[in-house]
Each structure stands twice: as structure tokens, then as C-alpha cells.
Backbone of each chain as nested JSON, in Angstrom:
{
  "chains": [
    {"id": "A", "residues": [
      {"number": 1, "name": "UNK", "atoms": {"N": [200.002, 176.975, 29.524], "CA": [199.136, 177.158, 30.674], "C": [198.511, 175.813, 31.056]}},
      {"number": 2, "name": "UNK", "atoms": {"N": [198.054, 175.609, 32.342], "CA": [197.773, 174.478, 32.704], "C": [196.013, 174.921, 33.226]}},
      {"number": 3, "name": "UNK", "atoms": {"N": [195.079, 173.575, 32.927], "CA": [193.773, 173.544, 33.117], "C": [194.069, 172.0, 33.846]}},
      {"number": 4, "name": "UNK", "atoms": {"N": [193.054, 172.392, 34.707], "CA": [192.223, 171.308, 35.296], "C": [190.799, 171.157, 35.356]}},
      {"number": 5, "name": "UNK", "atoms": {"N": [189.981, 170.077, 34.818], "CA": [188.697, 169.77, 34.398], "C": [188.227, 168.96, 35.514]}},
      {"number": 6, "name": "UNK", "atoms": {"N": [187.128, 169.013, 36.033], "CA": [186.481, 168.125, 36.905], "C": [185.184, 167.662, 35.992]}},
      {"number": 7, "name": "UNK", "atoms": {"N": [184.977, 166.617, 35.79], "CA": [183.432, 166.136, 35.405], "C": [182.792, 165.267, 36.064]}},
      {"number": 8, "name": "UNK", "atoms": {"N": [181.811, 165.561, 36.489], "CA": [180.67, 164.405, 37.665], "C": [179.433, 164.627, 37.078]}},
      {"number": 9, "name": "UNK", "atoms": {"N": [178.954, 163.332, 37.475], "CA": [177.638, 163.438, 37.93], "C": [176.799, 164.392, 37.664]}},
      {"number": 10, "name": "UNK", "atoms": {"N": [175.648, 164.885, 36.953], "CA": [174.669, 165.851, 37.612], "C": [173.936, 165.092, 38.912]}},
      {"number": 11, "name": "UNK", "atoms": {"N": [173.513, 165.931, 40.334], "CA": [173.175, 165.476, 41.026], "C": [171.687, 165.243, 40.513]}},
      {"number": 12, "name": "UNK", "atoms": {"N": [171.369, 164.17, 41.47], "CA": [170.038, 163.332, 41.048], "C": [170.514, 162.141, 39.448]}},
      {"number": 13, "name": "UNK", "atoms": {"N": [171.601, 161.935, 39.211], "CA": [171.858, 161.062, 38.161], "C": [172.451, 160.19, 38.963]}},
      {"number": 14, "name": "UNK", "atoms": {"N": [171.993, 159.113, 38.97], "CA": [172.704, 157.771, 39.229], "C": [174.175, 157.793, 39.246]}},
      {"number": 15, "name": "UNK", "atoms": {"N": [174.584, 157.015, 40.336], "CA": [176.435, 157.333, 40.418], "C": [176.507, 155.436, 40.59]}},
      {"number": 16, "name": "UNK", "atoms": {"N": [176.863, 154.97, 39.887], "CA": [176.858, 153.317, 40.218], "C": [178.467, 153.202, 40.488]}},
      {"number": 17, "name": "UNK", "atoms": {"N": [179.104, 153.977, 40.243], "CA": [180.931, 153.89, 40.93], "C": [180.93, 154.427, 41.727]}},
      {"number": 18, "name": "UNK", "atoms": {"N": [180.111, 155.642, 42.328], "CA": [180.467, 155.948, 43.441], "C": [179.636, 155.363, 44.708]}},
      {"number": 19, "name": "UNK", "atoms": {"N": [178.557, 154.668, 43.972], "CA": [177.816, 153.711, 44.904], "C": [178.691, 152.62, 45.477]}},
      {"number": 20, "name": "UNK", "atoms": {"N": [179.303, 151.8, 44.56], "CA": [180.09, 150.29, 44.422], "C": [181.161, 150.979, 45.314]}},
      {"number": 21, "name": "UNK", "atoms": {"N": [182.069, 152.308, 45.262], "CA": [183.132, 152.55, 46.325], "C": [182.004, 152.702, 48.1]}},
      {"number": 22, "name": "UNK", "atoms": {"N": [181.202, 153.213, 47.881], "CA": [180.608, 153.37, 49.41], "C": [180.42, 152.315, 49.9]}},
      {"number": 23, "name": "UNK", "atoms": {"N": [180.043, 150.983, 49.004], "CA": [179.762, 150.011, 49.394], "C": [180.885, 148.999, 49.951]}},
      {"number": 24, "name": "UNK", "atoms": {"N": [182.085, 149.251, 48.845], "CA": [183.073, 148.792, 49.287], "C": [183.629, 149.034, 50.672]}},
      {"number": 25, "name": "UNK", "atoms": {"N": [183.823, 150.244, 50.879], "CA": [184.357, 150.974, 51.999], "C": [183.597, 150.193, 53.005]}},
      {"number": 26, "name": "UNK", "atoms": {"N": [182.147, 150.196, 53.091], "CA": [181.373, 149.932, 54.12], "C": [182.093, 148.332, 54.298]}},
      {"number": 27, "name": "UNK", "atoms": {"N": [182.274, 147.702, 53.633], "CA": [182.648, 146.353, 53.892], "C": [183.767, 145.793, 54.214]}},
      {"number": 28, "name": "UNK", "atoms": {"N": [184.654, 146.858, 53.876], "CA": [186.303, 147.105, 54.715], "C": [186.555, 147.66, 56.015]}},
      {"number": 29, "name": "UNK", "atoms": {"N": [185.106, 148.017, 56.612], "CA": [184.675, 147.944, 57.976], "C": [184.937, 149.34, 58.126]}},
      {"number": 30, "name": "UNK", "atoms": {"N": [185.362, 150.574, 56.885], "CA": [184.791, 152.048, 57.304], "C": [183.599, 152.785, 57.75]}},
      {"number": 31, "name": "UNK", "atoms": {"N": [183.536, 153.249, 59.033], "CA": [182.158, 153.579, 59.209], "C": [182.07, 155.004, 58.831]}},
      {"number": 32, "name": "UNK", "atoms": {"N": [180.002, 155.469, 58.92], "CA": [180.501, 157.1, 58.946], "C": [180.307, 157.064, 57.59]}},
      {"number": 33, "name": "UNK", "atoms": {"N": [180.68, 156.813, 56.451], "CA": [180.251, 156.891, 55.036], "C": [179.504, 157.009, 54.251]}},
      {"number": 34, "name": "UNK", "atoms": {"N": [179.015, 158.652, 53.941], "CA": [177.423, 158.811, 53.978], "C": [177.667, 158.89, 52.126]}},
      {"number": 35, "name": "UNK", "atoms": {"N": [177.091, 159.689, 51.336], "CA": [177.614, 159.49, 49.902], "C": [178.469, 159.474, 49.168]}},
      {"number": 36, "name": "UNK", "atoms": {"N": [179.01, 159.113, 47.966], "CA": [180.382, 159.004, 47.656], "C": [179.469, 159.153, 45.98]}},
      {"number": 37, "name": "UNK", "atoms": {"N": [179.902, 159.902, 45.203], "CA": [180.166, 160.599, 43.951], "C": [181.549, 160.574, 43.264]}},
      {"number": 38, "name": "UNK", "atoms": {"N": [181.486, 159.262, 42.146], "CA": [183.008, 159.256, 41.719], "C": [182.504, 159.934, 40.521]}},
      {"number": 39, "name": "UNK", "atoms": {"N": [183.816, 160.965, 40.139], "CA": [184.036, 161.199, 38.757], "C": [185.632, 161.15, 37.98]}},
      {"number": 40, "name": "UNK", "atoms": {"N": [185.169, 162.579, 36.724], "CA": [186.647, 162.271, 36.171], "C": [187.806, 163.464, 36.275]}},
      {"number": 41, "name": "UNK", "atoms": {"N": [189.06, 163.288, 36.268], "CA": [189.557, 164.84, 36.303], "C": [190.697, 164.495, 35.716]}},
      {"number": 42, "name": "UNK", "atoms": {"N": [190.497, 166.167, 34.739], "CA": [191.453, 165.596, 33.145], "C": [192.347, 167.147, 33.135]}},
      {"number": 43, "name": "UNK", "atoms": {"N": [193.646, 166.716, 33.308], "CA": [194.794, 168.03, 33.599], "C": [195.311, 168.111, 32.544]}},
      {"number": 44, "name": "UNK", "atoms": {"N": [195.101, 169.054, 31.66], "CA": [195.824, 169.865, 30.4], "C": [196.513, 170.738, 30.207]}},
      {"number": 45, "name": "UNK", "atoms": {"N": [198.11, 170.619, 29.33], "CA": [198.719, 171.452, 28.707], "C": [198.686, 172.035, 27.916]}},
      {"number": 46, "name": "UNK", "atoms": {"N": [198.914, 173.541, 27.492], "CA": [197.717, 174.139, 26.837], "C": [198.988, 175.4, 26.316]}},
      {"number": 47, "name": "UNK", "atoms": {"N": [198.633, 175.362, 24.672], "CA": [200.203, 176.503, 24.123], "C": [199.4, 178.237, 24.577]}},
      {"number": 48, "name": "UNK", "atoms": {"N": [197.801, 178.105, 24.752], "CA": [197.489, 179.228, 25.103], "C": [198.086, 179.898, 26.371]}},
      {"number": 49, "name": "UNK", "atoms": {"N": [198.704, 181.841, 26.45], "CA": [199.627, 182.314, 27.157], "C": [198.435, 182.834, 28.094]}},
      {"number": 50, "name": "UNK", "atoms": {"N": [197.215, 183.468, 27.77], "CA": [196.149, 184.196, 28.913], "C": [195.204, 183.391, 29.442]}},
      {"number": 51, "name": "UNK", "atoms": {"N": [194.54, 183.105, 30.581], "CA": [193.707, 182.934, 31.308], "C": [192.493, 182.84, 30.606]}},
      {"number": 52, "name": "UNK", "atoms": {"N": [192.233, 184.331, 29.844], "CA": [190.894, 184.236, 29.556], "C": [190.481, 183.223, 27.841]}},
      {"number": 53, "name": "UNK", "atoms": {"N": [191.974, 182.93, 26.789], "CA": [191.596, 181.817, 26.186], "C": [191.708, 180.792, 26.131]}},
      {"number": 54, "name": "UNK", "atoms": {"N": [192.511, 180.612, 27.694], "CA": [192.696, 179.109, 28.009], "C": [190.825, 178.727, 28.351]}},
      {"number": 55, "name": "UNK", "atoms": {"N": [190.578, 179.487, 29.465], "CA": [189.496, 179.252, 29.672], "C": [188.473, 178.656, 28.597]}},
      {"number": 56, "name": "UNK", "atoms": {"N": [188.131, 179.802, 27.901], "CA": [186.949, 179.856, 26.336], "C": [187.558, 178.376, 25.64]}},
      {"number": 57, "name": "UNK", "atoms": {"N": [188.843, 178.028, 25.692], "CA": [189.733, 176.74, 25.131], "C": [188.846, 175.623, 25.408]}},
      {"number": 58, "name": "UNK", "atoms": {"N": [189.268, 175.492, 27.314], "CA": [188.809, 174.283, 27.94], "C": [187.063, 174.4, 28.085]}},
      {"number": 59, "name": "UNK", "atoms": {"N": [186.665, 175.2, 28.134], "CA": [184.989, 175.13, 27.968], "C": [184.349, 174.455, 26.421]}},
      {"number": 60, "name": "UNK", "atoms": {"N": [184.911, 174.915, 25.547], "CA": [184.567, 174.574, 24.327], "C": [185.005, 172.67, 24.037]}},
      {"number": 61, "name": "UNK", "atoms": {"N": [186.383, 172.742, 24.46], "CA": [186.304, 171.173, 24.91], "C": [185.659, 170.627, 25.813]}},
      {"number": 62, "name": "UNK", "atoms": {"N": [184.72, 170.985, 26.756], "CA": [184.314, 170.38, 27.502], "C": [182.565, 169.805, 27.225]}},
      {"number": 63, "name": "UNK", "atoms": {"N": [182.354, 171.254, 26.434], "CA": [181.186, 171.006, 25.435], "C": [181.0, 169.983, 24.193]}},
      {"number": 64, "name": "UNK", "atoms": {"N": [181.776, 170.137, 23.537], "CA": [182.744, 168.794, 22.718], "C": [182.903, 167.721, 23.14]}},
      {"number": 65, "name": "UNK", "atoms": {"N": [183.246, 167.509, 23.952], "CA": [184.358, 166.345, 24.278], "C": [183.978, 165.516, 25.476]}},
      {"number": 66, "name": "UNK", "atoms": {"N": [184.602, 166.368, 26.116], "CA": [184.893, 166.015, 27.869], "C": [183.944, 165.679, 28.625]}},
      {"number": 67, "name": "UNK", "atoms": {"N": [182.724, 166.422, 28.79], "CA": [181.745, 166.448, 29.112], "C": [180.138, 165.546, 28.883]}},
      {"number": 68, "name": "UNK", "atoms": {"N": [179.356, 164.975, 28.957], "CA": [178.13, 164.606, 28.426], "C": [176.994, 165.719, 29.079]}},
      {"number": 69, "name": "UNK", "atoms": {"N": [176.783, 166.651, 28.495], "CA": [176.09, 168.142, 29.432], "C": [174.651, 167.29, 29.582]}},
      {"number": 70, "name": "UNK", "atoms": {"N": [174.272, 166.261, 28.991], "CA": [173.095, 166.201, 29.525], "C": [173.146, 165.197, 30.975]}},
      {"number": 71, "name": "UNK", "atoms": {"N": [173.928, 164.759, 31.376], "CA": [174.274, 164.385, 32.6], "C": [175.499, 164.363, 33.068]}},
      {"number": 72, "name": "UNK", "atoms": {"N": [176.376, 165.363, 32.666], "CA": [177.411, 165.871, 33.609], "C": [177.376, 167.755, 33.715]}},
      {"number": 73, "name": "UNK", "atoms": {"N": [178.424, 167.694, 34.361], "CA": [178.394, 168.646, 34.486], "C": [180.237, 169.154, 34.716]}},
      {"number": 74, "name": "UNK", "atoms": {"N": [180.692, 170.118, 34.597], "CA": [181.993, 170.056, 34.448], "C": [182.436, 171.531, 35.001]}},
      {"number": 75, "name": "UNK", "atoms": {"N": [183.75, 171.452, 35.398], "CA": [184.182, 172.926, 36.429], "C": [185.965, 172.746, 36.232]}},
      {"number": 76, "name": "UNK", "atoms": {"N": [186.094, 174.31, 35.443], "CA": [186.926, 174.643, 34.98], "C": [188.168, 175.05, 35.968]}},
      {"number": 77, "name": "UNK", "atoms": {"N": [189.128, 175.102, 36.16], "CA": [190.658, 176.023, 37.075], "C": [191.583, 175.962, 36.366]}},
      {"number": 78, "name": "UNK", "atoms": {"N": [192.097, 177.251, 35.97], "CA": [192.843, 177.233, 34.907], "C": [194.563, 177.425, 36.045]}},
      {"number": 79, "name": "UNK", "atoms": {"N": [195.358, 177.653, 35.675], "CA": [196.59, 178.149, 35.967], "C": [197.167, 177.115, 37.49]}}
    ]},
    {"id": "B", "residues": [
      {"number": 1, "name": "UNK", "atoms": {"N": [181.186, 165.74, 57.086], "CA": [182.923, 167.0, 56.869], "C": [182.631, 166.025, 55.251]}},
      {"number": 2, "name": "UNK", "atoms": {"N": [183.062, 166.849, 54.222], "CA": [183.119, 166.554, 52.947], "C": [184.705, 166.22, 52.611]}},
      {"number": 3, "name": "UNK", "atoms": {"N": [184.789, 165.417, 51.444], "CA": [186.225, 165.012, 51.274], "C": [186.427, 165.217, 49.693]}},
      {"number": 4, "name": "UNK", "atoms": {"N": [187.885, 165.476, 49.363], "CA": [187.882, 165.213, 48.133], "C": [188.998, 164.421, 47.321]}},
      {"number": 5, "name": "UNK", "atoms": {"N": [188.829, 163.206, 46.95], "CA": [190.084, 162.803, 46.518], "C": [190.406, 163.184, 45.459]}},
      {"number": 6, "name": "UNK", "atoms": {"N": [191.685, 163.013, 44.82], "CA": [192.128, 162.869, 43.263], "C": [193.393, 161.666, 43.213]}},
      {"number": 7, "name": "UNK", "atoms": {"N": [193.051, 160.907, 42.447], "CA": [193.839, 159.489, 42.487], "C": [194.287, 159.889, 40.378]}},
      {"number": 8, "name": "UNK", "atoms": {"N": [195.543, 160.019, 40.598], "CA": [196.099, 160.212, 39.136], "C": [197.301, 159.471, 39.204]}},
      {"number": 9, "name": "UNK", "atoms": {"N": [197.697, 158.55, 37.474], "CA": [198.601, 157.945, 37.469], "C": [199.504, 158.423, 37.801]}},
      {"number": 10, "name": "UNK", "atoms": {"N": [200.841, 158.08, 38.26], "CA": [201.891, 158.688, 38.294], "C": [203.025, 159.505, 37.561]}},
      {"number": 11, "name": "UNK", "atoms": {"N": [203.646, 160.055, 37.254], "CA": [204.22, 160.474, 36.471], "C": [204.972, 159.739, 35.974]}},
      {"number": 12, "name": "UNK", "atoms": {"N": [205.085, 159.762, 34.272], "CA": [206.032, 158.272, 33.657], "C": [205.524, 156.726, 33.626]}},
      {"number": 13, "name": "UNK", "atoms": {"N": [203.631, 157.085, 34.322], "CA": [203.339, 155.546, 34.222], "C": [202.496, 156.428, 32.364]}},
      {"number": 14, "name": "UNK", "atoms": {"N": [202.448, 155.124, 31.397], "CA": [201.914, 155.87, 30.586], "C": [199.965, 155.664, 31.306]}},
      {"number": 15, "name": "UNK", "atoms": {"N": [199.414, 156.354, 30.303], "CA": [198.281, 156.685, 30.607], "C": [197.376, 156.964, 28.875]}},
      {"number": 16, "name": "UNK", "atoms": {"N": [196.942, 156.037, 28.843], "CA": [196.239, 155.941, 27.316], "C": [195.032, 156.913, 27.477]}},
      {"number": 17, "name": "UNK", "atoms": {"N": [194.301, 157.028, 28.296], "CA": [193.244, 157.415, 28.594], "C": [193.253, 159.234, 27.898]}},
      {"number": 18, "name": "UNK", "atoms": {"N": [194.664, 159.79, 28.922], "CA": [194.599, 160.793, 28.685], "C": [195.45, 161.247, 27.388]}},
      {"number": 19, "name": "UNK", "atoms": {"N": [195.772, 160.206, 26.4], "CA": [196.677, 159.887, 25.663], "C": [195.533, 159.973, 24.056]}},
      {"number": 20, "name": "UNK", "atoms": {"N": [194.137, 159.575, 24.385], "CA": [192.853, 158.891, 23.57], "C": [192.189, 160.666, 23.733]}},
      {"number": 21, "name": "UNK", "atoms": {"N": [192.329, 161.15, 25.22], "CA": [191.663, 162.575, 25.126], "C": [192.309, 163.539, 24.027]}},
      {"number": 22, "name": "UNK", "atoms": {"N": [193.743, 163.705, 24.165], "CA": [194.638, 164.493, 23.487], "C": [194.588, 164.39, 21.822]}},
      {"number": 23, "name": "UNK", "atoms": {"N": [193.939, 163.385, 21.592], "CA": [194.394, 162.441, 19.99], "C": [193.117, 163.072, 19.59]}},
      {"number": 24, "name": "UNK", "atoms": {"N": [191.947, 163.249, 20.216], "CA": [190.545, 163.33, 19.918], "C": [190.263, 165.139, 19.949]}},
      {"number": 25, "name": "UNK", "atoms": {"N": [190.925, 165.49, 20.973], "CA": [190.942, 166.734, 20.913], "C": [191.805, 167.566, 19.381]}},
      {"number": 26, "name": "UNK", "atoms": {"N": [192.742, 166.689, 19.099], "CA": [193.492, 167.377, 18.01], "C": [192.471, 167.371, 16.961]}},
      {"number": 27, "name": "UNK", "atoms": {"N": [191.704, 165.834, 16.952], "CA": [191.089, 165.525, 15.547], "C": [189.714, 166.495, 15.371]}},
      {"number": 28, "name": "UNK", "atoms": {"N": [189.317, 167.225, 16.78], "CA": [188.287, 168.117, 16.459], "C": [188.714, 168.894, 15.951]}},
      {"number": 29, "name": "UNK", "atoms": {"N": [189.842, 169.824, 16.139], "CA": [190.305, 170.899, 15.439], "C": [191.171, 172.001, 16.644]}},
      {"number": 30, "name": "UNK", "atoms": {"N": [191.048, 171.545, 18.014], "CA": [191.253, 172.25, 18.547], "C": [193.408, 172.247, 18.79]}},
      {"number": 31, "name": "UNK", "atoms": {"N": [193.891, 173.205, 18.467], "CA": [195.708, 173.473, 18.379], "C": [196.097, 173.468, 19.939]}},
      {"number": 32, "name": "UNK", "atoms": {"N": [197.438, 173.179, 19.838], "CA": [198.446, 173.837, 21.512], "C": [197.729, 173.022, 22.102]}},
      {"number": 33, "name": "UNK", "atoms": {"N": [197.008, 171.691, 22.485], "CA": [197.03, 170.633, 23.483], "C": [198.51, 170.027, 23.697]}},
      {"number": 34, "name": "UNK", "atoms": {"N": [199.13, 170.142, 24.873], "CA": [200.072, 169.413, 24.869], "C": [199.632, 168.26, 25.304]}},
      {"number": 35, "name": "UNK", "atoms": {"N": [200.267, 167.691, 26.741], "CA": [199.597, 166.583, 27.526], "C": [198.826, 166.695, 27.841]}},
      {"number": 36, "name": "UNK", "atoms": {"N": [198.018, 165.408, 27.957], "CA": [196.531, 165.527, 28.728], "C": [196.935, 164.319, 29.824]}},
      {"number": 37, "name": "UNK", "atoms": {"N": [196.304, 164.223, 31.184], "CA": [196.326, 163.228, 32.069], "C": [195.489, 163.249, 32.774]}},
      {"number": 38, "name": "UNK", "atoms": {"N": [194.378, 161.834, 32.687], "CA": [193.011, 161.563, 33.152], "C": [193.042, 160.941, 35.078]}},
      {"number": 39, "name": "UNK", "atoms": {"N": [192.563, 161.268, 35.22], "CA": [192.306, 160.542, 36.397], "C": [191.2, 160.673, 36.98]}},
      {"number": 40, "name": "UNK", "atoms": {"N": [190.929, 160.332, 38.247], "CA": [189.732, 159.903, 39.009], "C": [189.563, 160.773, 40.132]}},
      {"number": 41, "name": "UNK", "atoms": {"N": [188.032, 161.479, 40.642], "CA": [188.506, 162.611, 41.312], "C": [186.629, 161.13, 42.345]}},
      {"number": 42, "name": "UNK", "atoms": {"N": [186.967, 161.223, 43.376], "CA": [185.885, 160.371, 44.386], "C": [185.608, 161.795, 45.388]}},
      {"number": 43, "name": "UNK", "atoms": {"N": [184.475, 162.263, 45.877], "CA": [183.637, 163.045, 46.686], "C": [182.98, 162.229, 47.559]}},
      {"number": 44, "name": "UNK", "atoms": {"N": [183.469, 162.143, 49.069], "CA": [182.991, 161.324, 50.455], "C": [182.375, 162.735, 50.674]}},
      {"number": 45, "name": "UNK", "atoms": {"N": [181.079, 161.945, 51.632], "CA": [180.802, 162.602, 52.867], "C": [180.828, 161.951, 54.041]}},
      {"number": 46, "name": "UNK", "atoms": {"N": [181.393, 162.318, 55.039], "CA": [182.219, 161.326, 56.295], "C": [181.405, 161.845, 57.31]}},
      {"number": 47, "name": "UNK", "atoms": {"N": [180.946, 161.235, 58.322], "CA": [180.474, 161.577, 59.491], "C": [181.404, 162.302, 60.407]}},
      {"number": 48, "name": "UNK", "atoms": {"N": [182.966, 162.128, 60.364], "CA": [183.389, 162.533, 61.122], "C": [183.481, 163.468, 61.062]}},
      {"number": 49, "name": "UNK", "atoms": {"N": [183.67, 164.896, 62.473], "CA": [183.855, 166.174, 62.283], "C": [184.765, 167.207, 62.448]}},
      {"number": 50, "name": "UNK", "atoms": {"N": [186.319, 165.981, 62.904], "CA": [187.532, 167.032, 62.801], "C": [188.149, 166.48, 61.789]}},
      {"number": 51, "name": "UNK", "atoms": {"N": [188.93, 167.349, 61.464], "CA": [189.613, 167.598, 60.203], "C": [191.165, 166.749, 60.207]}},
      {"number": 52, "name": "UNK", "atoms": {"N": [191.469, 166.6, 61.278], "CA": [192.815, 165.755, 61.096], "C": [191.992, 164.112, 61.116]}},
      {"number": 53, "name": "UNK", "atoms": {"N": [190.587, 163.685, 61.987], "CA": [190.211, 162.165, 61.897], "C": [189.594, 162.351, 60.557]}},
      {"number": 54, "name": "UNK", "atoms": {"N": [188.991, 163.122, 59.769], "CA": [188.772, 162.808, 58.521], "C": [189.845, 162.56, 57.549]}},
      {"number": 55, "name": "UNK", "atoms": {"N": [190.654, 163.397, 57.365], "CA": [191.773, 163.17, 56.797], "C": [192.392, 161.915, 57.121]}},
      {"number": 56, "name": "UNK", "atoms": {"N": [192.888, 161.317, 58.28], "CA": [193.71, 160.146, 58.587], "C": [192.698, 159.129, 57.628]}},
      {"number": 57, "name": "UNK", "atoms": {"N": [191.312, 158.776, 57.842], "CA": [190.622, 158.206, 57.758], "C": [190.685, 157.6, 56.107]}},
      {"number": 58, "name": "UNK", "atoms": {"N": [190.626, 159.393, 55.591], "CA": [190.378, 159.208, 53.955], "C": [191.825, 158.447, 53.496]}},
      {"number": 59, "name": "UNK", "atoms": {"N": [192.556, 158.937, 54.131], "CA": [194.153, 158.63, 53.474], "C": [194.095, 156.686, 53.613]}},
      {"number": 60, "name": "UNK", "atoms": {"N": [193.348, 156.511, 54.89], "CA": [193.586, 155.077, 54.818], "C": [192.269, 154.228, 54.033]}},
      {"number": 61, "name": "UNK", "atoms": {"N": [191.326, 155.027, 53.504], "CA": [190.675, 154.731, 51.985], "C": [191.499, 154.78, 50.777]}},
      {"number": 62, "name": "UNK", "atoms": {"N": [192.145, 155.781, 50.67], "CA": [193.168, 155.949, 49.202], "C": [194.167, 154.308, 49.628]}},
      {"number": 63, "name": "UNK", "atoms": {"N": [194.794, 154.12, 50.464], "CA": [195.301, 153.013, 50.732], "C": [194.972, 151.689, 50.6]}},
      {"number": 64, "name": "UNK", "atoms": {"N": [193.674, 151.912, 51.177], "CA": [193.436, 149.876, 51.143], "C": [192.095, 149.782, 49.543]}},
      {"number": 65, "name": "UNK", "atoms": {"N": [191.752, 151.161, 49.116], "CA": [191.085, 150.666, 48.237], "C": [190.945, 151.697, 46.926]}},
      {"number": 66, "name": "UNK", "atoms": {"N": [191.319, 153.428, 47.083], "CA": [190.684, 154.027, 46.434], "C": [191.867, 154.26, 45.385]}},
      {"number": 67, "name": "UNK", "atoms": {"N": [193.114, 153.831, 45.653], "CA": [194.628, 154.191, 44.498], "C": [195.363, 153.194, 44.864]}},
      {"number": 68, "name": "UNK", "atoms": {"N": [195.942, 152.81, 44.016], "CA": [196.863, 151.648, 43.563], "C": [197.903, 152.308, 43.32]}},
      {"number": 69, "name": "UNK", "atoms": {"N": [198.857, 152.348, 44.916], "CA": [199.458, 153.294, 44.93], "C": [200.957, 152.453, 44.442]}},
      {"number": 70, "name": "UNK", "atoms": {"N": [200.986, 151.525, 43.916], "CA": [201.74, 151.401, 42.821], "C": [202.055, 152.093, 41.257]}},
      {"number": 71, "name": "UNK", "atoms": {"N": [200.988, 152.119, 41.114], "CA": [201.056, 153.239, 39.844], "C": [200.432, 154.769, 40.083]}},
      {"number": 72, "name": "UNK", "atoms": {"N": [199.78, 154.464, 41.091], "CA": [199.018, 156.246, 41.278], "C": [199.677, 156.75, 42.405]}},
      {"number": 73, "name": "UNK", "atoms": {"N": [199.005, 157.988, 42.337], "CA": [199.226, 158.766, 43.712], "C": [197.524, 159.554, 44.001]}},
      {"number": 74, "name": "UNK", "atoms": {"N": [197.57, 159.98, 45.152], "CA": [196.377, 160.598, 45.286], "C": [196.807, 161.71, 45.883]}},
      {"number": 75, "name": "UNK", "atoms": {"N": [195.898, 162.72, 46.44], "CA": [195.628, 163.619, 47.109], "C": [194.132, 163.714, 47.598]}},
      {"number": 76, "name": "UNK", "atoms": {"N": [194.506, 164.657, 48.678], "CA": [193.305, 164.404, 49.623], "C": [192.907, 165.95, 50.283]}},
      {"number": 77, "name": "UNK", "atoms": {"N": [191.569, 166.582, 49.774], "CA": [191.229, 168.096, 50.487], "C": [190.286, 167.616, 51.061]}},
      {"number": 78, "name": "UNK", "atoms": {"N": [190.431, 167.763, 52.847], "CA": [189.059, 167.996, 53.606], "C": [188.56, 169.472, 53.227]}},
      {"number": 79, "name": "UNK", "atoms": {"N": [187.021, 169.547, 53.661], "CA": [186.299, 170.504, 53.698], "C": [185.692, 171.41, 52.763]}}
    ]}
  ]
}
């Protein structure tokens, strides 16, 4: 089964990469470029066959691992 | 209009990153990780408000600055 992980930012936490891309942009003469929030996204192969322990899988890694819960935050899609 | 990129290596470029996730995930204890592959997910908010000038717009961000589309590829969801 396949997961996809998103991890960003909690909002109100400092984004200094996604600052440095807005800034960039702005200076490559894109206008219109109001915030920019970079994060990470981590696509896994996974021997689990159901939905519901892929899921409980990738959460528990995300708590573990993937994640820093005290300033990220992370969002699961399995299949 | 909100944007969303995902800029991931390409397939067959290696990728340590998601190579360091997979190795770390085994050593917690967790079984059945196959591949893992990391990449970079960037969140614009664009002034513009149709959906084909946001899109053209973002695509020519992934281009001149946001993927190195030598080794990556991106994708791009308005809205």
C-alpha cells in the first residue's frame, strides 16, 4: 500500500524556506506573491494490505519520526 | 487562489534522504517499509484569480526556481 505524508509548519512558526522562496520569487520579478510555506512530503511503500493499518502504521511513524509535533504538524493519504 | 507544489526527485535519481528515512524507520522497529521518497511540498498564495493564470504562473516558478528539473519533477494543484 502506498502513503503519502505531508509535514509543515505549525502555523504561527517561523517558515525561513518558505520566506527565502517568496523572496526569491519576488526578485525574479513574480508579482502577486502573498505567503509561501515550504515543507516536507515523504511517499511510502508499505507490506501493510488494509487502509486502516497502513494508516495506525504511518501515524505512529509520524509521531516517531517524521514529524517534530511540537512544531509540525503532519497529514496522512493513504492508497 | 492557493497553490500547491510537490517537487520530488525523479525516478532512478537516487535519493539518500528518503533512503536515511527508511534505514531509521527499520531501526525503530517498525516491518514492511519498502521505499521511502522525500521531497519538497511549497504552499503559494497568488493574487491571481483564474485558475489557468495561476497555474501558468506557478509552473513558470517550478521552472526558473522551485525544481531542478534536471533531477526532479514537480506537480502543481491550484485551489
Amino acid at each position: 500500500m502506498k502513503a503519502r505524508v505531508h509535514v509543515m509548519l505549525k502555523d504561527g512558526v517561523l517558515d525561513p524556506q518558505g520566506q527565502a522562496v517568496a523572496h526569491a520569487l519576488g526578485t525574479l520579478g513574480f508579482q502577486g506573491v502573498g505567503e509561501v510555506r515550504q515543507g516536507k512530503v515523504i511517499d511510502l511503500d508499505l507490506a501493510a494490505t488494509d487502509r486502516a493499518t497502513a494508516e495506525a502504521q504511518v501515524r505512529e511513524m509520524c509521531e516517531k519520526l517524521l514529524a517534530n509535533t511540537v512544531i509540525e504538524r503532519y497529514d496522512i493519504e493513504i492508497g
